[in-house]
N, C-alpha and C positions, 0 to 999 in steps of 0.2 A: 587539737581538733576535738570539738564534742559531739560524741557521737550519740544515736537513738532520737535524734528530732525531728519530730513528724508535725505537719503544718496544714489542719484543712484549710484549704481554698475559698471554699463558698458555705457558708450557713446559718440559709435564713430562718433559724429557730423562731421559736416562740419563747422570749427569757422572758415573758411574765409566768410562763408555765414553771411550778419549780421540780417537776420531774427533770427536766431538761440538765442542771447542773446533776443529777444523778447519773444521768448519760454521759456528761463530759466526765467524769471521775471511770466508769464504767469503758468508754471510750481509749481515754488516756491519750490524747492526741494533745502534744504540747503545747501547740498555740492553735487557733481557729481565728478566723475573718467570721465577724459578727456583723451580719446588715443589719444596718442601724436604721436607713431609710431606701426607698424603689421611687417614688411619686410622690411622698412627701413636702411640702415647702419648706423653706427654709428655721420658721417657727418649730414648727413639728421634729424636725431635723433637733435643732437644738432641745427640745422636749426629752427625746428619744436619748438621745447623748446625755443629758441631765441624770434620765433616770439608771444610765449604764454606771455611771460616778458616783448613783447611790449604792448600786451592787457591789459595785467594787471595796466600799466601806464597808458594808455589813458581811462580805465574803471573803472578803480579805485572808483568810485563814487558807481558802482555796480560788480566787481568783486574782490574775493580776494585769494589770492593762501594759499593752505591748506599745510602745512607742518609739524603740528601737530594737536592734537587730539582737544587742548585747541584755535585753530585756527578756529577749525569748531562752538565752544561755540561764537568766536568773528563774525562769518559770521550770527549766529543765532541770536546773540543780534543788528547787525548793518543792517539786512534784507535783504542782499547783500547774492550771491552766490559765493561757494565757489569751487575752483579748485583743484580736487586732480592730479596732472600729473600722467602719465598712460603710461610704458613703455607695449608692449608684444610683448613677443618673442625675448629671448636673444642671439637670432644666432650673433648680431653683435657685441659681446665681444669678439666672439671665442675663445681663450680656457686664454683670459686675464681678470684675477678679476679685473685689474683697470678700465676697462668699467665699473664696478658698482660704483667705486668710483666716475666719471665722472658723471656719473647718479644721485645721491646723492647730489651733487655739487650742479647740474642744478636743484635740488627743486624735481626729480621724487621718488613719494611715494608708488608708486604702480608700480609691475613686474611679467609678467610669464613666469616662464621657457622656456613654448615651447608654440607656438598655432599653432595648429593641425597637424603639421608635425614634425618630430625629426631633433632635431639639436644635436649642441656638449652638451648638458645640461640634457636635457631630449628627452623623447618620447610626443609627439602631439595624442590628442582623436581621431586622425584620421588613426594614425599606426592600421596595422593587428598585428602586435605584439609589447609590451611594456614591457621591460627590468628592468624598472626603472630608475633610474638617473645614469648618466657615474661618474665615480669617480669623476670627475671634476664638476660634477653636485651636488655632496653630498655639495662640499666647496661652490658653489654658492648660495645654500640653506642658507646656514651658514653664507655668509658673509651678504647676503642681511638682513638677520634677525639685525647681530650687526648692521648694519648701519639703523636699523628704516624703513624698505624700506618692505611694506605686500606683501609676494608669495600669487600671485592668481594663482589658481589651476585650473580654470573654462576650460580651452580648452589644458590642460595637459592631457595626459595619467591615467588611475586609478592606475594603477602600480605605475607609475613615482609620484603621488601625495599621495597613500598611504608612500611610501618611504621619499618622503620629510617630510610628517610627523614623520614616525618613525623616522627622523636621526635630530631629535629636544629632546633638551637633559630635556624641563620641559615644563609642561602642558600651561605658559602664553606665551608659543613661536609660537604656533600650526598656524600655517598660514591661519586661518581663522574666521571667525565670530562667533564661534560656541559660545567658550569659551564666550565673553566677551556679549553673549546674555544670555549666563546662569548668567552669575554676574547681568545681569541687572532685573533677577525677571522671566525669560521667560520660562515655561516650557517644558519639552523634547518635545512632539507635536508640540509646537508649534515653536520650533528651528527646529522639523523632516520637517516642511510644509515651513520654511523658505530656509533651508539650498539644503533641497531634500534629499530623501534616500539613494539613492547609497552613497552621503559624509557620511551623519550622520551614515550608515552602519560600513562604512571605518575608522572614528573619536572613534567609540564603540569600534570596534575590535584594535587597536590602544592602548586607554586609558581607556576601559570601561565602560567609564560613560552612 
């Protein structure tokens, strides 16, 4: 087991600022989710992602892009930080799965449905009311899962994020942390102070663990 790996969640830096890699050295936070795009189209998305492909070449010394699990062991053994690219908000697929393909492609490992407002996919934590996912939503859940690609739930509707869970057909699909903090030793409290209640509520009623 490797121990000392710590993983922020969310950070929408500014990596054209280059204080910013000063902080992640300063930091030392093994890997980090880099939003790459929030409102972006699809162009710009790929811009964005472009220009992370350049940094990765010229940092190389100190940066390394995460595109699996056994990536982040290599970022912890070589002291170097690591990238997870970070789509949210899949308004700019519109109602085409091959945008996740294209996402995939480009090294993005991390996607959310919606952030905070509703698109064709789901509802945003910001909707007065939340439906759950569009039929079209249910596949997007689904496709992101086979292609290795983690639904973050964090500024999704409750509705829409309880749903995407229900429409996961086994327990090691569940689009979140929970599960794979309970394999690591961690008990329900302290997954309930990680995760926060309202999920671990949602994740119980769910699966009932």
């Amino acid at each position: 087991m490797v121990h000392g790996i710590t993983v922020d969640g969310c950070n929408p830096g500014n990596w054209a600022e280059p204080g910013v890699y000063e902080s992640l050295e300063r930091g030392r936070a093994t890997a980090l989710n880099a939003t790459i795009a929030i409102w972006e189209g699809l162009e710009e998305t790929v811009d964005a992602t472009a220009a992370w492909h350049r940094r990765f070449r010229e940092r190389s010394d100190t940066l390394l892009q995460v595109r699996t699990a056994q990536d982040i062991v290599r970022v912890h053994e070589t002291g170097r930080s690591g990238i997870i690219l970070d789509r949210r908000n899949l308004s700019p697929i519109e109602n085409d799965l091959e945008g996740l393909e294209a996402f995939a492609v480009l090294g993005v490992r991390v996607a959310q449905p919606a952030c905070n407002v509703r698109n064709l996919v789901a509802n945003g934590c910001r909707e007065p009311h939340d439906e759950g996912l569009s039929l079209f939503g249910v596949k997007v859940v689904k496709r992101l899962n086979e292609l290795g690609i983690l639904v973050d739930l964090s500024h999704v509707g409750d509705r829409s994020g309880l749903h995407a869970i229900e429409g996961l057909e086994t327990n090691a699909e569940i689009p979140s942390i929970a599960s794979g903090l309970g394999k690591r030793g961690y008990g329900r409290e302290e997954v309930d102070k990680i995760m926060g209640g309202d999920w671990m509520r949602l994740y119980r009623e769910v699966w009932g663990a």
